[in-house]
N, C-alpha and C positions, 0 to 999 in steps of 0.2 A: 737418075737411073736411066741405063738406055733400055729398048726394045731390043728384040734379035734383029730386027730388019735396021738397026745404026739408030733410028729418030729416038728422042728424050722425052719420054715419057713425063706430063706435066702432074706433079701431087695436087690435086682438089681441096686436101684437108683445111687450109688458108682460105680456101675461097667459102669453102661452107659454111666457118667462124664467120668469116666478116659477112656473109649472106642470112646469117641466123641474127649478127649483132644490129643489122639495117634491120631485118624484119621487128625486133623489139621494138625498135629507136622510131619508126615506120607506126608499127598499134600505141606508142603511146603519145604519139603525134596527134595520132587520128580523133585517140579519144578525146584527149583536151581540145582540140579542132572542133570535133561533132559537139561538144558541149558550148561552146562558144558559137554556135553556128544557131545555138537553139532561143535564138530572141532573147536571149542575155543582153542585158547593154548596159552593165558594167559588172567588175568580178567582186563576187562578194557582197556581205551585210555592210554599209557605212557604218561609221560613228554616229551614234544617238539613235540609232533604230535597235530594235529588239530582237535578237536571235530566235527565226523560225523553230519551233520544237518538232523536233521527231524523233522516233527509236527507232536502231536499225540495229540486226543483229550484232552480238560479238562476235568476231574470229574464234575467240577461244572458248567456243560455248557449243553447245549442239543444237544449237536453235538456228533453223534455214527461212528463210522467204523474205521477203521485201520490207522495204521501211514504213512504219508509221508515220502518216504526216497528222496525226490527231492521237499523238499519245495520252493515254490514261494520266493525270501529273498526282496520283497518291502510291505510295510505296506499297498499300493494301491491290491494287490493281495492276502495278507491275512486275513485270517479269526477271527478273533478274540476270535474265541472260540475254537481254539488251540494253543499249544504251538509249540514255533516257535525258536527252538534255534537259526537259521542263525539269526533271527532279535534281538533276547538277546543279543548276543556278540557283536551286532553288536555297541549297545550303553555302554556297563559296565563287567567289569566283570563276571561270571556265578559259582555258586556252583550248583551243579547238582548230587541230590541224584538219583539210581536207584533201586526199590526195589522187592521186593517178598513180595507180601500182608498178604501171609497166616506165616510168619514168626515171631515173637512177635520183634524178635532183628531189625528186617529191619522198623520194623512199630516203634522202639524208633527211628531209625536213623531219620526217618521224622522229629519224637518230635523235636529231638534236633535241626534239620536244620531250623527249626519254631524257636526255643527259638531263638537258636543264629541272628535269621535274624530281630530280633528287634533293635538288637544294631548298625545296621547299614541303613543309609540312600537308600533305594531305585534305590534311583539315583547313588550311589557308588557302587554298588554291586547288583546283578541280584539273588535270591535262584530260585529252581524248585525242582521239583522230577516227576520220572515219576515208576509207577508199571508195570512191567512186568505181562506179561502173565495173565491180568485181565480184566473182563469187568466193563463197566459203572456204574453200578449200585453196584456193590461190592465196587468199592471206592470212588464213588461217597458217603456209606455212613461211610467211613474212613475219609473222609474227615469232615463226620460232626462230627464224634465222640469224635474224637479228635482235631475238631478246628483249622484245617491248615487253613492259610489265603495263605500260599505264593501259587504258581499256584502247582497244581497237575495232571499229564496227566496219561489215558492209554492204555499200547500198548497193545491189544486187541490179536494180531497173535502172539506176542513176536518177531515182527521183531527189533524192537527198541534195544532187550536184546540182539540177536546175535548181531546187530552190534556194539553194546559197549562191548560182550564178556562178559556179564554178566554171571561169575564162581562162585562169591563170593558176598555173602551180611552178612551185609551194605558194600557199596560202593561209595564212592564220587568221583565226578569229579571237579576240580579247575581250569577252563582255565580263561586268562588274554582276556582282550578286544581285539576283533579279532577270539578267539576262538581256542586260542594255549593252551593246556593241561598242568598247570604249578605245579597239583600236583594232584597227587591220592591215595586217602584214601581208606586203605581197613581195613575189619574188624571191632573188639567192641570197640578199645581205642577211635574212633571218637565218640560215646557214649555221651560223656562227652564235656559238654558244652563248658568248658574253656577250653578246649585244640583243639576243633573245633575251637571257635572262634577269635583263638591266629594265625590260619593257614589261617584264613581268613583275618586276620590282617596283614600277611607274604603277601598274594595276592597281597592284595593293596599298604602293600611297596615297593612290587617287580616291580610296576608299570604295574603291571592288568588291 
């Protein structure tokens, strides 16, 4: 389009997209950056160690504020409108995504932790995820967007993130009933359904 004076007047609307899509791409650099910056020295629980317990709220619950790192671990003293890892393991196995919201790769790893937890009973195996460094109402509407059913928590302060040592996302955690850490997923190959839920299949022959 021209001006009245001849010059071509430039459209903005292009630059504002890609200046909105950097700034995303930008906060969810940062956060996984500031969390790997915080005397973390390596990402994640290993194998053969014991998954830290805490509750931190659900997304789809009306309960606001920070996570527990000394949950209650009897069903008479908690809450139900958190997540409660000591009482997850305590019954089944756990896959346990942790993620960065503002990340596109960590918001598939959800997906897939949703696909893959169809093909298993409930009662054989536990899924969760929980998002760092987010409040309520950010994935509270993650949660509707994309249609997670399994439980979604968040940790508000990001104490949840330090203490899983959240360096790297996507990142899973695999511990066996009890809550002994029998495998950790890092990176995009967990992506991919069938090969998620081929290691979740390993869990449970492992005797998870």
């Amino acid at each position: 389009m021209n001006e009245p004076d001849g010059r071509e007047s430039i459209d903005t609307r292009r630059f504002r997209w890609m200046i909105g899509g950097f700034g995303l791409a930008l906060v969810a650099a940062i956060s996984v950056y500031g969390l790997a910056t915080r005397g973390v020295k390596s990402a994640g629980i290993p194998p053969g160690r014991a998954l830290p317990y805490f509750a931190a709220p659900l997304a789809a619950s009306t309960l606001n504020g920070d996570p527990n790192l000394n949950p209650p671990c009897t069903t008479a003293k908690h809450d139900p409108r958190a997540l409660n890892v000591c009482l997850l393991v305590a019954r089944a196995p756990l896959v346990l995504a942790l993620f960065v919201p503002g990340s596109r790769e960590c918001r598939r790893q959800v997906d897939a932790v949703q696909a893959v937890s169809g093909e298993f009973g409930s009662r054989a195996v536990s899924f969760a995820a929980v998002a760092v460094h987010a409040g309520h109402s950010q994935v509270a509407a993650l949660v509707r967007a994309h249609r997670w059913t399994i439980p979604v928590a968040f940790d508000r302060d990001g104490s949840v993130g330090e203490l899983y040592g959240v360096a790297i996302c996507p990142m899973l955690e695999l511990a066996g009933r009890g809550g002994v850490v029998q495998q950790r997923l890092l990176g995009g190959r967990w992506l991919d359904t069938a090969a998620l839920a081929a290691r979740v299949r390993a869990l449970l022959a492992g005797g998870g």
